[in-house]
C-alpha positions as a LaTeX table, in Angstrom:
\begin{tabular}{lrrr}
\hline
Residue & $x$ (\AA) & $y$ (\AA) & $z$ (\AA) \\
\hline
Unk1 & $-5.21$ & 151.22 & 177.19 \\
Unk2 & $-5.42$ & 147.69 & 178.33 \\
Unk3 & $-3.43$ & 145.22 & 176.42 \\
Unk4 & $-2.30$ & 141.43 & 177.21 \\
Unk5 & 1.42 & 142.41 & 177.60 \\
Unk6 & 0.28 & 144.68 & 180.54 \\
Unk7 & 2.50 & 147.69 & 179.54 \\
Unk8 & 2.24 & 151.42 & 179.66 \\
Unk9 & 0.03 & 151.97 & 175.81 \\
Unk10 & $-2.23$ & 154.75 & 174.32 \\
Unk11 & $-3.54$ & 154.47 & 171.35 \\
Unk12 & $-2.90$ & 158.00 & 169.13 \\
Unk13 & $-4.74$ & 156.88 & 166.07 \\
Unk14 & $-7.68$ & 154.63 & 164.81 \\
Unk15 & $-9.17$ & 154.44 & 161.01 \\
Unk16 & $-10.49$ & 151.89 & 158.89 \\
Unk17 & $-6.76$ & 152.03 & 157.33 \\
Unk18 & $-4.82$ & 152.02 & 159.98 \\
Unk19 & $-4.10$ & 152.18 & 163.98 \\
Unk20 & $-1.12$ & 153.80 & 165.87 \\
Unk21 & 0.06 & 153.19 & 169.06 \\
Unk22 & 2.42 & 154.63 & 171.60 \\
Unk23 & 3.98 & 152.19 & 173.94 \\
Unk24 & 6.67 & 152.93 & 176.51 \\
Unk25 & 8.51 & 149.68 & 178.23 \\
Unk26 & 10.36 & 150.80 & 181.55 \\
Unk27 & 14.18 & 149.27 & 182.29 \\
Unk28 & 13.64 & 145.16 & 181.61 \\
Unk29 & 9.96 & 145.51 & 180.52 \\
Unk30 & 9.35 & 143.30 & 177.39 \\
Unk31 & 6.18 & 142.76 & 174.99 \\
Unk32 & 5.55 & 138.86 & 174.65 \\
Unk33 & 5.89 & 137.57 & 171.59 \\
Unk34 & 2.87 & 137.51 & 169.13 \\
Unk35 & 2.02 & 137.23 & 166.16 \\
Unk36 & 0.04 & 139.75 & 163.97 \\
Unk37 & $-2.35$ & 139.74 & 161.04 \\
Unk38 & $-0.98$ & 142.64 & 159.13 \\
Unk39 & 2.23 & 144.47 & 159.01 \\
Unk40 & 3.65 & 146.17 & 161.60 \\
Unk41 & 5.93 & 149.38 & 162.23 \\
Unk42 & 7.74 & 150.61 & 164.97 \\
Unk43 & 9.64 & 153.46 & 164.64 \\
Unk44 & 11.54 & 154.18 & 168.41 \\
Unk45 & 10.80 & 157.43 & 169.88 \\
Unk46 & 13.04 & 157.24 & 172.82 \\
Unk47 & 15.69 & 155.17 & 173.85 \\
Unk48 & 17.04 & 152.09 & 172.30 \\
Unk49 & 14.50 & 149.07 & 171.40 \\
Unk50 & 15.67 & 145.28 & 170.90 \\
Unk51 & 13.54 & 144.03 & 168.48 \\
Unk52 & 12.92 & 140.30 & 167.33 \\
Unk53 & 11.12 & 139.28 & 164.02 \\
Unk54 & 11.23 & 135.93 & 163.56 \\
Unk55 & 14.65 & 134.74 & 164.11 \\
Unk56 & 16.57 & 138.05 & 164.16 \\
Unk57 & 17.59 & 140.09 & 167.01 \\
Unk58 & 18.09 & 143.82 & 166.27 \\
Unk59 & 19.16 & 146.97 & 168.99 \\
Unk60 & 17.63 & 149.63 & 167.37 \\
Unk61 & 18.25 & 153.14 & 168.74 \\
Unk62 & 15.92 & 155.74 & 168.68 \\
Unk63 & 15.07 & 157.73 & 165.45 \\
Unk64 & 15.11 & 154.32 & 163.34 \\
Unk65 & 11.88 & 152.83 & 162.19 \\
Unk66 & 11.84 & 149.09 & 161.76 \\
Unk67 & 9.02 & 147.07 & 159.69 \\
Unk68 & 7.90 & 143.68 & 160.62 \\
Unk69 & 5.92 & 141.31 & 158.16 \\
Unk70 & 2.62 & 139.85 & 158.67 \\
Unk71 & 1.88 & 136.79 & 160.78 \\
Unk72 & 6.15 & 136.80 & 161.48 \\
Unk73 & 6.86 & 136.23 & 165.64 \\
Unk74 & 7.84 & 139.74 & 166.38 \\
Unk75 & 8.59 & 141.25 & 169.79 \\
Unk76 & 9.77 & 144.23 & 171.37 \\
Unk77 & 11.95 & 144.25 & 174.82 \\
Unk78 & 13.94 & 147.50 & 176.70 \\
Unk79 & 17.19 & 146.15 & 177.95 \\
Unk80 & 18.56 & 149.17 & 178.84 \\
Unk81 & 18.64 & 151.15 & 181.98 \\
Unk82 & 16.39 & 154.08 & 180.54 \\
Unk83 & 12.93 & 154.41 & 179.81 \\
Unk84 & 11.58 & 153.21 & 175.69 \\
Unk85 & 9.11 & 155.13 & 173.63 \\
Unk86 & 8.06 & 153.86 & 170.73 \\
Unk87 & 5.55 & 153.92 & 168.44 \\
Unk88 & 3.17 & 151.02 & 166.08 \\
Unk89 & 1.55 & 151.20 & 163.16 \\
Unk90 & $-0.68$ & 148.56 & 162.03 \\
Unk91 & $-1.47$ & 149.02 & 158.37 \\
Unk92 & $-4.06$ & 148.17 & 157.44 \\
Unk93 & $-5.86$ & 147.91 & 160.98 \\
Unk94 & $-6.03$ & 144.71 & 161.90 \\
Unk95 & $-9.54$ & 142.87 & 161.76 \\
Unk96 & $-7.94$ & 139.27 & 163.34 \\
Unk97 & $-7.09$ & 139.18 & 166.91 \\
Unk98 & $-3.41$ & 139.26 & 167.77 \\
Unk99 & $-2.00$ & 135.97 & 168.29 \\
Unk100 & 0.34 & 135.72 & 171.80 \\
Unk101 & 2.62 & 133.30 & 172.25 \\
Unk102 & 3.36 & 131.56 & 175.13 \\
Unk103 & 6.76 & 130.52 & 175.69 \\
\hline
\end{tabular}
């Protein structure tokens, strides 16, 4: 699917309650930050993630699931050397655009 961080994305799921995502960033590929109207899950399929919500930096390895509050900064980048698979879930599905920052 087409999305403004121009990354590899398919969406898996869409209700009224909720959309899911699958995203996979190649070696050095990073989402930009944004912000979101609802909550937001990632849970890593593959790989390790380095996630920022607001002003904390996390490495999160795969298997770990990782929730990030409404209308907080969030991003996602792979600073590995192997491909990252993970997965979002908006809940409820959002019905405001995203919000991307530009840094």
């Amino acid at each position: 699917m087409k999305n403004p961080h121009g990354i590899k994305a398919a969406k898996l799921y869409d209700s009224d309650l909720a959309e899911i995502i699958h995203i996979q960033l190649n070696p050095g590929d990073s989402l930009a930050k944004h912000i979101t109207p609802v909550d937001v899950v990632f849970y890593v399929l593959e790989g390790e993630a380095t996630i920022t919500i607001g002003d904390e930096i996390e490495t999160v390895p795969a298997d770990n699931l990782v929730k990030s509050p409404k209308r907080v900064p969030h991003n996602i980048s792979n600073k590995s050397d192997t491909i990252l698979r993970v997965m979002v879930m908006k809940l409820p599905k959002p019905t405001e655009k995203t919000i991307i920052i530009k840094e």
